[in-house]
C-alpha positions in Angstrom: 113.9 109.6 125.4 117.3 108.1 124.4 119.1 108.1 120.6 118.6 105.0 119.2 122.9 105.1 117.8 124.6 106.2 121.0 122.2 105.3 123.9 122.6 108.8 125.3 119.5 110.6 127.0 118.0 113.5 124.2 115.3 115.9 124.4 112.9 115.9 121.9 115.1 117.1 118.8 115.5 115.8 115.3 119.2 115.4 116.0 121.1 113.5 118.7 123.5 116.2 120.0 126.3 113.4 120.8 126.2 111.8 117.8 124.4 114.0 115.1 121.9 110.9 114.2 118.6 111.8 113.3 115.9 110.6 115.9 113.0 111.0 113.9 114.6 108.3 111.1 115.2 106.2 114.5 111.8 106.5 114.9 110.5 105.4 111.8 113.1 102.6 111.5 111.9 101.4 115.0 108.3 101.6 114.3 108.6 99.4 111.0 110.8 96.7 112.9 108.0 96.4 115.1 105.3 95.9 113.2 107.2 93.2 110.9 108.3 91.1 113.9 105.9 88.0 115.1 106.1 86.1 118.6 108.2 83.0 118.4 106.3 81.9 121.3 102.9 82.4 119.8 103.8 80.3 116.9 104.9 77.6 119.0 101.8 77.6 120.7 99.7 77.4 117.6 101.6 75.0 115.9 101.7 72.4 119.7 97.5 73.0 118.7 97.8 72.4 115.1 101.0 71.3 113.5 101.6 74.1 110.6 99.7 77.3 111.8 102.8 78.4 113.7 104.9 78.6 110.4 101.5 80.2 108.4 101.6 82.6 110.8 105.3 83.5 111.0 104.6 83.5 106.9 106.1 80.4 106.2 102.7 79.6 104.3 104.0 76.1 102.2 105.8 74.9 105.5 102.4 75.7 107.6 100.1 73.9 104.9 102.6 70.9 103.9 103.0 69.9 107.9 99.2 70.3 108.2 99.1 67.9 105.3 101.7 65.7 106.9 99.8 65.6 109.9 96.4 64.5 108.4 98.4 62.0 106.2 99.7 60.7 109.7 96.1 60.7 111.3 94.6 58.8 108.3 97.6 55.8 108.1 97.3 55.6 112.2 93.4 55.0 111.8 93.9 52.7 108.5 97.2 50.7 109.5 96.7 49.0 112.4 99.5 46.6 112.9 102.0 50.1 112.2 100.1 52.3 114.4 102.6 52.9 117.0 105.4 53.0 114.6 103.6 55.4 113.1 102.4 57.2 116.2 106.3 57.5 117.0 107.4 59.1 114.0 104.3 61.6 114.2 105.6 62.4 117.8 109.4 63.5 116.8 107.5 65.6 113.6 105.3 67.4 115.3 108.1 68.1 118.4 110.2 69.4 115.6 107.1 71.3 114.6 106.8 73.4 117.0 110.8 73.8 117.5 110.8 74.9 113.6 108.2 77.7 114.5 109.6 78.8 117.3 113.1 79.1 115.4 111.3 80.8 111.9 109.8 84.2 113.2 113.4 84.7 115.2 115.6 83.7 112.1 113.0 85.9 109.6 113.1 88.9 112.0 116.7 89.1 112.5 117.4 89.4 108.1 118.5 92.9 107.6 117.1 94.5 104.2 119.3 93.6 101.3 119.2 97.5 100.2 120.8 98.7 103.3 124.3 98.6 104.5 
């Protein structure tokens, strides 16, 4: 096992005997980071499938259901507007790229905020 401050190899003890951190704090600490942390490249992957449930599940619910309305909106004008379909089809393109950019980015940019409280 190795402290979680200094790096150093420990035995299993409630104090790092280089630095005097405690390893069972470490512990907790590191067992809460993981279980608020998503995959970035999950989300991608959901929202190439479905544009929006990348960023609902990173927790960006009102991103997730406003591009999954912007998506439909886009499917309905493409089907009902003809003569602007490829224009359309174009812009939908670059959206749902950026998509899928924007929920790769969000879990990595929510992960790495530190708590307010701490210092």
């Amino acid at each position: 096992m190795y402290c979680n401050n200094c790096g150093n190899e420990i035995n299993d003890v409630a104090y790092c005997p280089h630095c005097g951190n405690s390893t069972t704090e470490n512990a907790l600490n590191k067992k809460n980071e993981v279980q608020n942390t998503r995959n970035p490249g999950t989300a991608a992957v959901l929202s190439f499938f479905i544009p929006g449930l990348g960023q609902i599940y990173s927790g960006m619910m009102a991103e997730g259901l406003t591009n999954i309305f912007i998506s439909i909106v886009a499917g309905l004008l493409m089907m009902f507007l003809s003569p602007l379909a490829v224009f359309i089809f174009v812009l939908y393109v670059i959206f749902w790229l950026h998509n899928i950019k924007e929920a790769y980015d969000g879990p990595k940019s929510k992960n790495d905020v530190k708590n307010p409280n701490s210092i």
